[in-house]
MIDOSE-1310 file (N, C-alpha, C; in nm, 2 decimals, decimal comma, always signed):
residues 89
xxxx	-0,51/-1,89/-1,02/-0,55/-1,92/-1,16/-0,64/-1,81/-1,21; -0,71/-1,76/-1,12/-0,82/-1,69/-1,16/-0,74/-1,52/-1,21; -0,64/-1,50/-1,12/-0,57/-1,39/-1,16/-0,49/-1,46/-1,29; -0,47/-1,53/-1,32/-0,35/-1,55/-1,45/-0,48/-1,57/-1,61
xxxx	-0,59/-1,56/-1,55/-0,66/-1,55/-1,64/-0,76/-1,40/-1,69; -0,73/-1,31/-1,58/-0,75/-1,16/-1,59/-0,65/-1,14/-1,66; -0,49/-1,18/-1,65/-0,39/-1,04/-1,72/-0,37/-1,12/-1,85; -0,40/-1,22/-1,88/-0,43/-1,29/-2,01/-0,57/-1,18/-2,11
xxxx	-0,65/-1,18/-2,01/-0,75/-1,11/-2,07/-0,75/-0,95/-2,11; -0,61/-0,90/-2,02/-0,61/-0,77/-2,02/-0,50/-0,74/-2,18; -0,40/-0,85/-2,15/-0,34/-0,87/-2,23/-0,33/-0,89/-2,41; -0,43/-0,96/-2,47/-0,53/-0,99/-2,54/-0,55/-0,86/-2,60
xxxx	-0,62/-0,78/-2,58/-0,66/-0,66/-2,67/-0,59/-0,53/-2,64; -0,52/-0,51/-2,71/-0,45/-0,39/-2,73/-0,49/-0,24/-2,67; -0,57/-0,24/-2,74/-0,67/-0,12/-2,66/-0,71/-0,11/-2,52; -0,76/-0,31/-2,48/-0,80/-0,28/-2,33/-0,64/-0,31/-2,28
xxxx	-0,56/-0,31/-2,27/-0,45/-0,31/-2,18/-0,39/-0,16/-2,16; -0,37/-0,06/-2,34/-0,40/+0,07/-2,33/-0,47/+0,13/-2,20; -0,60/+0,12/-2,24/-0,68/+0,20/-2,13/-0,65/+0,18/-1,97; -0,65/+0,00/-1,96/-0,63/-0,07/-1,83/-0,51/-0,02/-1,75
xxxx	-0,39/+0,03/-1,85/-0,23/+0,07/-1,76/-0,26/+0,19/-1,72; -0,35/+0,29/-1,79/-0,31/+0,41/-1,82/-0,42/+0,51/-1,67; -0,50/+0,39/-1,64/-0,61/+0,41/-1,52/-0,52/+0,43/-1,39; -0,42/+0,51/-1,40/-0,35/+0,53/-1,25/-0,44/+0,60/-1,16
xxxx	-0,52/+0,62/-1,15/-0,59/+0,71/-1,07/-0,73/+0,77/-1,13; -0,83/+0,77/-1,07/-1,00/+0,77/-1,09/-1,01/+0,86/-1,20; -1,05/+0,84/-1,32/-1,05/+0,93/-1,44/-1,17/+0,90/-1,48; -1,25/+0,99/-1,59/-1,36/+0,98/-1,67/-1,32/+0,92/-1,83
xxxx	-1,38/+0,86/-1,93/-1,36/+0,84/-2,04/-1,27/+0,90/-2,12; -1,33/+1,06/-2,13/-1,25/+1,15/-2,22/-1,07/+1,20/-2,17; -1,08/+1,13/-2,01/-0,98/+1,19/-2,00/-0,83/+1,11/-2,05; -0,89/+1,02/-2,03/-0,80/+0,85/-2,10/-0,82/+0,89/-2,28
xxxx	-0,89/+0,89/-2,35/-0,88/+0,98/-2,43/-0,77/+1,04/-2,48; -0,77/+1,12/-2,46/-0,66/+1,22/-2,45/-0,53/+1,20/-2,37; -0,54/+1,10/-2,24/-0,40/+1,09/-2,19/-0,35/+1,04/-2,34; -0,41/+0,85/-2,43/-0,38/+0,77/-2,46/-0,32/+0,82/-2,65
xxxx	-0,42/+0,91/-2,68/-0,43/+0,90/-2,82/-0,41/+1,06/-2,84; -0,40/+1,14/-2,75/-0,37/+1,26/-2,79/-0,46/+1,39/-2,86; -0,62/+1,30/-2,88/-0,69/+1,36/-2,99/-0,83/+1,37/-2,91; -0,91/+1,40/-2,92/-1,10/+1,36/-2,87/-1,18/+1,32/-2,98
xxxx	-1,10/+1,25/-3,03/-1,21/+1,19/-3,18/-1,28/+1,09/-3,14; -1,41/+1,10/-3,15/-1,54/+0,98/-3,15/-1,50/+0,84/-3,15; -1,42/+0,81/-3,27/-1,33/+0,68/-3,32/-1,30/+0,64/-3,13; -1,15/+0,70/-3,11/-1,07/+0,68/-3,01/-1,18/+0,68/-2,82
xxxx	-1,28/+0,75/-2,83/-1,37/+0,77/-2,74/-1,45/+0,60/-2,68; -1,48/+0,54/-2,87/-1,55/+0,44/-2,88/-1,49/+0,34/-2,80; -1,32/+0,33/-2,88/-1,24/+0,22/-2,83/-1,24/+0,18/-2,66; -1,22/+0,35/-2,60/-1,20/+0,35/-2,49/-1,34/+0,33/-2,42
xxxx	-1,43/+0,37/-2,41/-1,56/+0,31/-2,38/-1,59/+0,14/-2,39; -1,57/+0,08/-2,49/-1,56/-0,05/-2,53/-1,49/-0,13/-2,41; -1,34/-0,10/-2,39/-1,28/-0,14/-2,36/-1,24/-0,11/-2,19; -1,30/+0,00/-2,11/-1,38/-0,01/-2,01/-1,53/-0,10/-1,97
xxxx	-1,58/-0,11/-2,07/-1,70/-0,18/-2,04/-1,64/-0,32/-2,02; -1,57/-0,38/-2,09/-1,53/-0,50/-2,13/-1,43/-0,53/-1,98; -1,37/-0,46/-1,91/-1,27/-0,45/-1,78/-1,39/-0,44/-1,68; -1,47/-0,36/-1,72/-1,57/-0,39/-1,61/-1,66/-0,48/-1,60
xxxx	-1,63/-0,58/-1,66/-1,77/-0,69/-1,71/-1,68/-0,83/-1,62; -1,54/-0,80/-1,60/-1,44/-0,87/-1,56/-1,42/-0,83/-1,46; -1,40/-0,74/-1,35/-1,46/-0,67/-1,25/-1,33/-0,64/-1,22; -1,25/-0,59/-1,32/-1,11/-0,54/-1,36/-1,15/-0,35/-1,28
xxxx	-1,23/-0,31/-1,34/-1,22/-0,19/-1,32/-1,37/-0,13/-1,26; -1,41/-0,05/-1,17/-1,56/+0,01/-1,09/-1,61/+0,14/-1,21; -1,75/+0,13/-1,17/-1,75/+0,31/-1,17/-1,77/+0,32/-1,04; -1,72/+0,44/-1,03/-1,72/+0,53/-0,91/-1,88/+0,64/-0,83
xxxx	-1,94/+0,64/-0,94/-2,05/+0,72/-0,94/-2,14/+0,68/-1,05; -2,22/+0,55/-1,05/-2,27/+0,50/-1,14/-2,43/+0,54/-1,13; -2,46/+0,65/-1,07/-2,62/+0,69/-1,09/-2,59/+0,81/-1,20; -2,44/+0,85/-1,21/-2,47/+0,93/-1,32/-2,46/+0,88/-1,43
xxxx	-2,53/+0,97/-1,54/-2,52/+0,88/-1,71/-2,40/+0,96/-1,79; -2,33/+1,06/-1,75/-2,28/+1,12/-1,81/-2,12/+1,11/-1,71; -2,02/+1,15/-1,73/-1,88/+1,15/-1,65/-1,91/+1,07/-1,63; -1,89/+0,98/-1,56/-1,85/+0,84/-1,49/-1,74/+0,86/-1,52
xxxx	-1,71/+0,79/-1,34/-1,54/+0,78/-1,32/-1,50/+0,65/-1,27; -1,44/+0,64/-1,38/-1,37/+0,45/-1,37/-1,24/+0,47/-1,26; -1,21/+0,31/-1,21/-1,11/+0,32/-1,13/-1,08/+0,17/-1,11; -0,96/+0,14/-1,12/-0,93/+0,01/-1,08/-0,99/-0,06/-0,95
xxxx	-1,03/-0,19/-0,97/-1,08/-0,27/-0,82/-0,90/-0,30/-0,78; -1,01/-0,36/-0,67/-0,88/-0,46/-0,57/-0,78/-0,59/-0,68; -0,93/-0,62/-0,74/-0,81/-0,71/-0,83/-0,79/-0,68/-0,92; -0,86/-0,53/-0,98/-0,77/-0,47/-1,09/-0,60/-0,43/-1,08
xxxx	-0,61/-0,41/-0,94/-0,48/-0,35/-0,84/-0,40/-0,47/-0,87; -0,45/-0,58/-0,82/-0,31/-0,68/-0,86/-0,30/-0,75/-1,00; -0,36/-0,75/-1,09/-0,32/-0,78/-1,22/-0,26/-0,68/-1,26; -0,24/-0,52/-1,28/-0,19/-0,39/-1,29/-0,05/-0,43/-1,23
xxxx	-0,03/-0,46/-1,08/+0,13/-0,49/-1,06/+0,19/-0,61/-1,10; +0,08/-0,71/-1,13/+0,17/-0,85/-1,20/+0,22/-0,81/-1,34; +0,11/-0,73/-1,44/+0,16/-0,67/-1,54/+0,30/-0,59/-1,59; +0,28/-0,49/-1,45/+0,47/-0,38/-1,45/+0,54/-0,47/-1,44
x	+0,55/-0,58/-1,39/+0,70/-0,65/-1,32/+0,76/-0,69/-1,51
């Protein structure tokens, strides 16, 4: 249950499912960024920031090096990992 209510949640906002698929491997903000929207505009930065915070609050996604204030590198958890493959099927 508790997993059918993560990919509901990931599901739900457009943007966080954006960001949430596109995390194949330990990235910084800007680099999602620009995988997702093609651009480095502040706008697109916000979303993606937003919508990291909001996956991490859900313990969807880690930072990786959270004493820094600057780069942080997001990465999917263990149960980011399995909502991510319930989602592909």
């Amino acid at each position: 249950m508790e997993l059918l209510k993560a990919i509901g949640f990931v599901k739900r906002g457009k943007n966080r499912k954006k960001v949430f698929m596109n995390l194949d491997k330990p990235m910084i903000p800007s680099e999602l960024v620009m995988r997702i929207y093609k651009s480095n505009s502040n706008t697109y930065f916000n979303l993606v920031s937003r919508a990291l915070s909001e996956l991490k609050e859900k313990n969807l996604v880690e930072i990786v090096n959270p004493e820094d204030r600057t780069g942080r590198i997001y990465k999917r958890t263990k149960k980011g990992e399995k909502v991510y493959k319930r989602l592909k099927e």
